[in-house]
C-alpha positions as CSV (number, residue, x, y, z in Angstrom):
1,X,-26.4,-12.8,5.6
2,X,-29.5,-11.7,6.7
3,X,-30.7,-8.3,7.9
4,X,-31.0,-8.8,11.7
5,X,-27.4,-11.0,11.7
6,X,-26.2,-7.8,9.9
7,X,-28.1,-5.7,12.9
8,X,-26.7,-7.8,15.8
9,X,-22.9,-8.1,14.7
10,X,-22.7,-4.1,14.2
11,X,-24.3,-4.4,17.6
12,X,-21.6,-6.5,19.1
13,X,-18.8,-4.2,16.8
14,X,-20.2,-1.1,18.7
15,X,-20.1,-3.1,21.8
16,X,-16.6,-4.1,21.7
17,X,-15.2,-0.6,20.1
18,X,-17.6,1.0,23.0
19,X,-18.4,3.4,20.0
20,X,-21.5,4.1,18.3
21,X,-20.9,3.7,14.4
22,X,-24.1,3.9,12.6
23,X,-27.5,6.4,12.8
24,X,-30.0,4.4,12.8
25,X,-33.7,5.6,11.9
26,X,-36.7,3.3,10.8
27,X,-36.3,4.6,7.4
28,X,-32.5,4.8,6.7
29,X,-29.0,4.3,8.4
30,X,-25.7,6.7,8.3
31,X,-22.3,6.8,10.0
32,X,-21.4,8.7,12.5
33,X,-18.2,10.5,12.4
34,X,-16.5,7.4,14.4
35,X,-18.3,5.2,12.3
36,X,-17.0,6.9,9.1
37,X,-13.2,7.0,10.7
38,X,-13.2,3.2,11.9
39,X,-14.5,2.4,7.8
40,X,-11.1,4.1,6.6
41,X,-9.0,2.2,8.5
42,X,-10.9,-1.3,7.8
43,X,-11.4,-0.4,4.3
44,X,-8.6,-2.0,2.5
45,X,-8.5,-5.4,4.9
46,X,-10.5,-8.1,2.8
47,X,-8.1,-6.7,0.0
48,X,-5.1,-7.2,2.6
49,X,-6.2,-10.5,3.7
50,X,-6.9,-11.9,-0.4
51,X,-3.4,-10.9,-1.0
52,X,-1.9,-12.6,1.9
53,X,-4.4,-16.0,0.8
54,X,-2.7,-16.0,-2.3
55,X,0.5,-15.4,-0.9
56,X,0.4,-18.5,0.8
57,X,-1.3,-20.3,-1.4
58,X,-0.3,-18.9,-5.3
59,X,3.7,-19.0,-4.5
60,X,3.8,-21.3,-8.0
61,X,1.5,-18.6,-10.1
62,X,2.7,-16.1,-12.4
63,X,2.6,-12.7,-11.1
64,X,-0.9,-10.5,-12.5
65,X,-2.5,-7.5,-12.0
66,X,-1.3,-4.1,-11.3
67,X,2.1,-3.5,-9.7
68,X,2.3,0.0,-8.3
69,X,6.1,1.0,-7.4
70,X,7.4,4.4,-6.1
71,X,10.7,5.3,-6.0
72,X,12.8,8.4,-6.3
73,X,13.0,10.3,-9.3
74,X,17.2,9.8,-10.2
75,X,17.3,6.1,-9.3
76,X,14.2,5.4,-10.9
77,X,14.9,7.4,-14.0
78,X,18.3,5.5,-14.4
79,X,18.3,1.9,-12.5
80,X,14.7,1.3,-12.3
81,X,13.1,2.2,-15.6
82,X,15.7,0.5,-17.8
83,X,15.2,-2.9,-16.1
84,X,10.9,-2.8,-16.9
85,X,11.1,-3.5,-20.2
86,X,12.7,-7.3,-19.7
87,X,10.2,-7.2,-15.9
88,X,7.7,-6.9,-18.5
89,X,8.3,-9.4,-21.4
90,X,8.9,-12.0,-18.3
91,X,5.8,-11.3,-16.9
92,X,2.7,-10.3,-19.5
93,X,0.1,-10.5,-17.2
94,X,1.8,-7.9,-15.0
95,X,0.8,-4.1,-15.1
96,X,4.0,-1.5,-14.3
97,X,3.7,1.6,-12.8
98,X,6.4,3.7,-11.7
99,X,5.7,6.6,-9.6
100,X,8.8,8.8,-9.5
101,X,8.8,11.4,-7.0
102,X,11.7,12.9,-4.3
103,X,8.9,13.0,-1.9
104,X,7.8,11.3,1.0
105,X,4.7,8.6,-0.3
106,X,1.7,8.1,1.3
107,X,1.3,4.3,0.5
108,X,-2.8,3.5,1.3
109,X,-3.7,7.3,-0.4
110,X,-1.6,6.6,-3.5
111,X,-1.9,2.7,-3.6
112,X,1.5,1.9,-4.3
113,X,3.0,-1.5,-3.4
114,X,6.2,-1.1,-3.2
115,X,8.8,1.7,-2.4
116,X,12.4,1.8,-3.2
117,X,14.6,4.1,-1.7
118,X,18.1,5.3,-0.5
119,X,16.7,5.7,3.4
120,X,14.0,4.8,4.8
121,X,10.8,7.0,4.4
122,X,8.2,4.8,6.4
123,X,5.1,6.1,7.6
124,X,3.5,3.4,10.8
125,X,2.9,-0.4,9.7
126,X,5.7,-0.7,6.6
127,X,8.3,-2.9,6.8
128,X,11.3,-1.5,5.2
129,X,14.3,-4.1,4.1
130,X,17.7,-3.4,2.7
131,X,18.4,-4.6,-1.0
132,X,21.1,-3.0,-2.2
133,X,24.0,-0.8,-0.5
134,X,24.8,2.4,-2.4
135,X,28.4,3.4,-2.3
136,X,28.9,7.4,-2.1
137,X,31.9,9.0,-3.7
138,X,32.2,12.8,-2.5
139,X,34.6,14.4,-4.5
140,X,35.6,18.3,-4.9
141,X,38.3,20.1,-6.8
142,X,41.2,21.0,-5.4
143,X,40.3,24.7,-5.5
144,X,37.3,24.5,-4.2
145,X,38.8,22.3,-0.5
């Protein structure tokens, strides 16, 4: 693409956001603060939109690359991290991580792909989908009632 398209479709972004996003000097060009906030939240979309292109159009591949997944620290300790090993040998090409924390997850500032929980810890724009119900027993001693 050539400098002045480059020049003329910032133009029309500014335009349309009504914003001004870059500095511009005849030497050298710099954000503004609205230019630099507007870049964090469009960062990630080619990334987004190559995923969802091979989404649609990979569903027969094998799975490759790095799988990120969060969860809390019991059930990933003691359902999750026995079941990599065979995730693994099924799928070489796959990288695990497991993020284990009790805390809420920040899912663009840590990069994880997928959380799995006991309730639902979404921040805006996840989708949150039931897998598994969790039956819980509370039991005391007789004393102790």
């Amino acid at each position: 693409v050539s400098p002045a398209a480059v020049g003329q479709n910032i133009a029309r972004l500014e335009a349309h956001l009504g914003v001004r996003l870059l500095n511009r000097t005849t030497r050298t060009l710099a954000l503004t603060e609205r230019g630099a906030l507007y870049l964090a939240q469009v960062r990630h979309i080619e990334r987004d939109l190559q995923r969802a292109q091979a989404a649609v159009t990979d569903l027969d591949a094998t799975p490759e690359g790095r799988l990120r997944i969060a969860s809390s620290t019991a059930f990933g300790r003691h359902a999750l991290a026995p079941l990599l090993p065979s995730l693994q040998a099924r799928f070489r090409r796959l990288a695990i991580e497991l993020l284990l924390t009790d805390r809420s997850v920040d899912h663009a500032h840590e990069d994880v792909d997928v959380s799995i929980r006991i309730e639902p810890q979404l921040e805006e724009g996840l989708v949150a989908r039931p897998i598994a119900q969790v039956p819980f027993v509370f039991c005391a001693a007789p004393s102790y009632l």
